[in-house]
C-alpha positions in Angstrom: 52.9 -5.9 14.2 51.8 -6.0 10.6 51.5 -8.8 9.0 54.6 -8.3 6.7 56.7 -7.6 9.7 55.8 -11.4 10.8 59.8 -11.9 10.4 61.3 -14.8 12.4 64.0 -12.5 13.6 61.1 -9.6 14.4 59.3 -12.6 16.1 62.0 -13.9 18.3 63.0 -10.3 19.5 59.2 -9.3 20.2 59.0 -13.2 22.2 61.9 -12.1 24.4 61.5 -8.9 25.4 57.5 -10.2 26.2 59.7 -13.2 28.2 57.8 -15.9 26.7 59.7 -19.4 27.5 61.7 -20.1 25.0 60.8 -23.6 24.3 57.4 -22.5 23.1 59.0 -19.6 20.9 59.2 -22.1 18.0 55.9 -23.5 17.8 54.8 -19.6 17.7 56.9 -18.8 15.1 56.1 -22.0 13.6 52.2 -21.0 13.2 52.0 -17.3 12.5 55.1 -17.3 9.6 54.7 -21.1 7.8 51.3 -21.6 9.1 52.2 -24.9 11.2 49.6 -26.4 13.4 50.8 -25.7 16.9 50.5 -27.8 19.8 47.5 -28.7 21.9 48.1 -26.1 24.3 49.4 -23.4 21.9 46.3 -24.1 20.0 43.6 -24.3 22.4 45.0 -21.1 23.9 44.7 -19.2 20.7 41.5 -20.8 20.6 40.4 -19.3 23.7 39.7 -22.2 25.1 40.6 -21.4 28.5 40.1 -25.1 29.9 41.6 -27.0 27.8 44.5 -24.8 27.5 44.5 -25.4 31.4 44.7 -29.4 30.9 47.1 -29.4 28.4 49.7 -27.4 29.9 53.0 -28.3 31.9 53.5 -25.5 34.7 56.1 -23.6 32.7 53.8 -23.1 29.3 50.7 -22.2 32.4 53.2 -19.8 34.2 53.5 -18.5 30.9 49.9 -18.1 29.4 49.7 -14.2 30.7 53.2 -13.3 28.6 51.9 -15.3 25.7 48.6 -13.7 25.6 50.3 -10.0 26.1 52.1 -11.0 23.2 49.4 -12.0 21.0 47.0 -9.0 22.0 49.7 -6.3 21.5 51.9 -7.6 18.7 49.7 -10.4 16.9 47.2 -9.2 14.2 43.5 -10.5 15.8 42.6 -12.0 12.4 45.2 -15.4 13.3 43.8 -15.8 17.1 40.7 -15.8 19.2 38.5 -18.5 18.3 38.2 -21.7 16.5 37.1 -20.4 13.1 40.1 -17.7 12.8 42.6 -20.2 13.9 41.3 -23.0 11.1 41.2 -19.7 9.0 44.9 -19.0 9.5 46.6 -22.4 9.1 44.1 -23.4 5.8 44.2 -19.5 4.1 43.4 -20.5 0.2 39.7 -21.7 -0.1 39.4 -24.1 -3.4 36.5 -23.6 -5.4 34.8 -26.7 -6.9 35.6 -26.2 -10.6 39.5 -26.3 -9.3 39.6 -23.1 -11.8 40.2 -20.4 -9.3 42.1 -20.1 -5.9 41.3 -17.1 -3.8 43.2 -16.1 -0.9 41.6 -15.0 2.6 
């Protein structure tokens, strides 16, 4: 998926038919389209941070990491997930210069 096609409604279909639970659908739509910190295991999964993903999640969201991941790797642009620095990149994307007299956008 492009980035412009990071729709709710594109979103929600794509989480079905990958049969991710739907009680973490929201958090996922949540971060990639307004850019909302997800939970501690959302986050330390797109974090790839395998253990604590493992010790914050309940057994649905763990029964669920392969779908989620599927998702992400086939439908998710890489630039919003993989490590720390991408995901802080994602939810913070305008960088504020010093002087306040410029904002760029990453």
């Amino acid at each position: 998926m492009k980035f412009e096609e990071l729709t709710q409604a594109n979103l929600e279909r794509v989480l079905s038919e990958r049969e991710v639970p739907i009680g973490l659908r929201d958090g996922i739509i949540n971060y990639l389209v307004r850019r909302l910190p997800p939970g501690h295991f959302m986050c330390a999964l797109l974090e790839n941070n395998l253990l604590e993903c493992f010790n914050r999640a309940d057994p649905t969201a763990w029964a669920a990491v392969p779908n989620i991941l599927r998702f992400f790797v086939n439908d998710v642009p890489s630039s919003c997930w993989g490590t720390k620095e991408k995901v802080d990149a994602w939810l913070n994307p305008v960088e504020r210069p010093m002087n306040d007299e410029v904002w760029v956008r990453r």
